[in-house]
C-alpha positions in Angstrom: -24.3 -22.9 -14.2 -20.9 -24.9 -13.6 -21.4 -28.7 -13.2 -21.0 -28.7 -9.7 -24.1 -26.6 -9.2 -26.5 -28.2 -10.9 -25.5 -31.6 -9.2 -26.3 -30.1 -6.1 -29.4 -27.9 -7.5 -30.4 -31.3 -9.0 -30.1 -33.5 -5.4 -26.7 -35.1 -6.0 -23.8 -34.9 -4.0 -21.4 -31.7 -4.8 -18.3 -33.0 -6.9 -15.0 -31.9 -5.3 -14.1 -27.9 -7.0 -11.4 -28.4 -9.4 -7.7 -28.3 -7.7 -6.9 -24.7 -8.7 -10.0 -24.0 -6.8 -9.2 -24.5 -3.6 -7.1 -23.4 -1.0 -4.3 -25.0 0.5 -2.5 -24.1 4.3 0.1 -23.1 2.9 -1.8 -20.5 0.4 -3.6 -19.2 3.1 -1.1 -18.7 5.5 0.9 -16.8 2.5 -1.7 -14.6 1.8 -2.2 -13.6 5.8 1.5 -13.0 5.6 1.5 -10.2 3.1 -1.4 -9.1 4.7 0.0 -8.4 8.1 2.7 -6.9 6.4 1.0 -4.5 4.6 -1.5 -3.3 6.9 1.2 -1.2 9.4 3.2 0.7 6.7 -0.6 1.7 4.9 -1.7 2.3 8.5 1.9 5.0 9.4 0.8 6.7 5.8 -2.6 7.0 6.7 -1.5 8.3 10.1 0.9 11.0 8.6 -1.7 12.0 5.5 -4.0 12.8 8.8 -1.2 15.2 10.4 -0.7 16.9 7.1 -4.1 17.1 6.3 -4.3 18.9 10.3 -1.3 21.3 9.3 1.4 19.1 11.2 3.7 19.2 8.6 6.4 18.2 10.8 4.5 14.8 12.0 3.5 14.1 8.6 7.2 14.2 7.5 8.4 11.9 11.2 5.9 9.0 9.5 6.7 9.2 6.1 10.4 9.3 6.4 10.9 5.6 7.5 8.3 4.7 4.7 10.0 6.4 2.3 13.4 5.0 3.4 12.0 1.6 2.2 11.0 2.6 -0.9 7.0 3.5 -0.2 6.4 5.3 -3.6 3.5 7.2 -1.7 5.4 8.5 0.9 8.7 9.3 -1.1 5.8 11.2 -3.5 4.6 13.2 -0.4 7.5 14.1 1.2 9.0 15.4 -2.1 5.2 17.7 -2.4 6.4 19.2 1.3 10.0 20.5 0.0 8.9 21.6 -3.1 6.4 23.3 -1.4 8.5 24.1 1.8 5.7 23.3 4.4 6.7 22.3 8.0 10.5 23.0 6.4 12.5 25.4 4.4 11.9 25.5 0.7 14.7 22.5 -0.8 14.0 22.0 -4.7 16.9 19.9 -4.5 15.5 17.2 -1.5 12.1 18.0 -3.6 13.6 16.5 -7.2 15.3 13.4 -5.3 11.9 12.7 -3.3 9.7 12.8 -6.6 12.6 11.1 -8.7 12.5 7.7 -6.0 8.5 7.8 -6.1 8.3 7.8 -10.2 11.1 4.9 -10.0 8.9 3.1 -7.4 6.1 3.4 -9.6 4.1 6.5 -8.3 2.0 7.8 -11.5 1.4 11.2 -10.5 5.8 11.9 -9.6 
């Protein structure tokens, strides 16, 4: 047990946590920044992974677009899956390769 607990355990007063411990405003407010940022764009994949799961491949490809545009490795992976496989769209190996070339320099394992 850390010392702070077994002062407490023991009857004492809790010590203050060591500095790197605890959070500051400003950390907090920085964390529910990059929250709220993050939560729409997974949100719009989510949305369009639902419409190509349902066969709208034409929806799926609205909502990823934008994502992909801003370099969303998921997106730019998916989008390149429905021209290589020509679903919602005319078969286009070239769009394909571009899509899955952006999502493997965005980090996507699987491109």
């Amino acid at each position: 047990m850390g010392r702070w607990v077994r002062s407490w355990v023991s009857g004492g007063a809790l010590p203050r946590k060591p500095r790197h411990l605890q959070f500051t405003p400003i950390a907090l407010m920085a964390g529910m920044c990059i929250a709220s940022t993050a939560g729409p764009a997974a949100s719009d994949f989510e949305a369009g992974f639902k419409a190509f799961e349902a066969g709208r491949y034409a929806e799926a490809m609205d909502g990823w677009r934008p994502l992909a545009d801003d370099g969303d490795a998921r997106a730019q992976y998916h989008l390149g899956l429905v021209f290589l496989e020509g679903l919602g769209t005319t078969r286009d190996t070239f769009r394909a390769e571009a899509w899955l070339k952006k999502a493997a320099q965005s980090g996507h394992s699987a491109a």
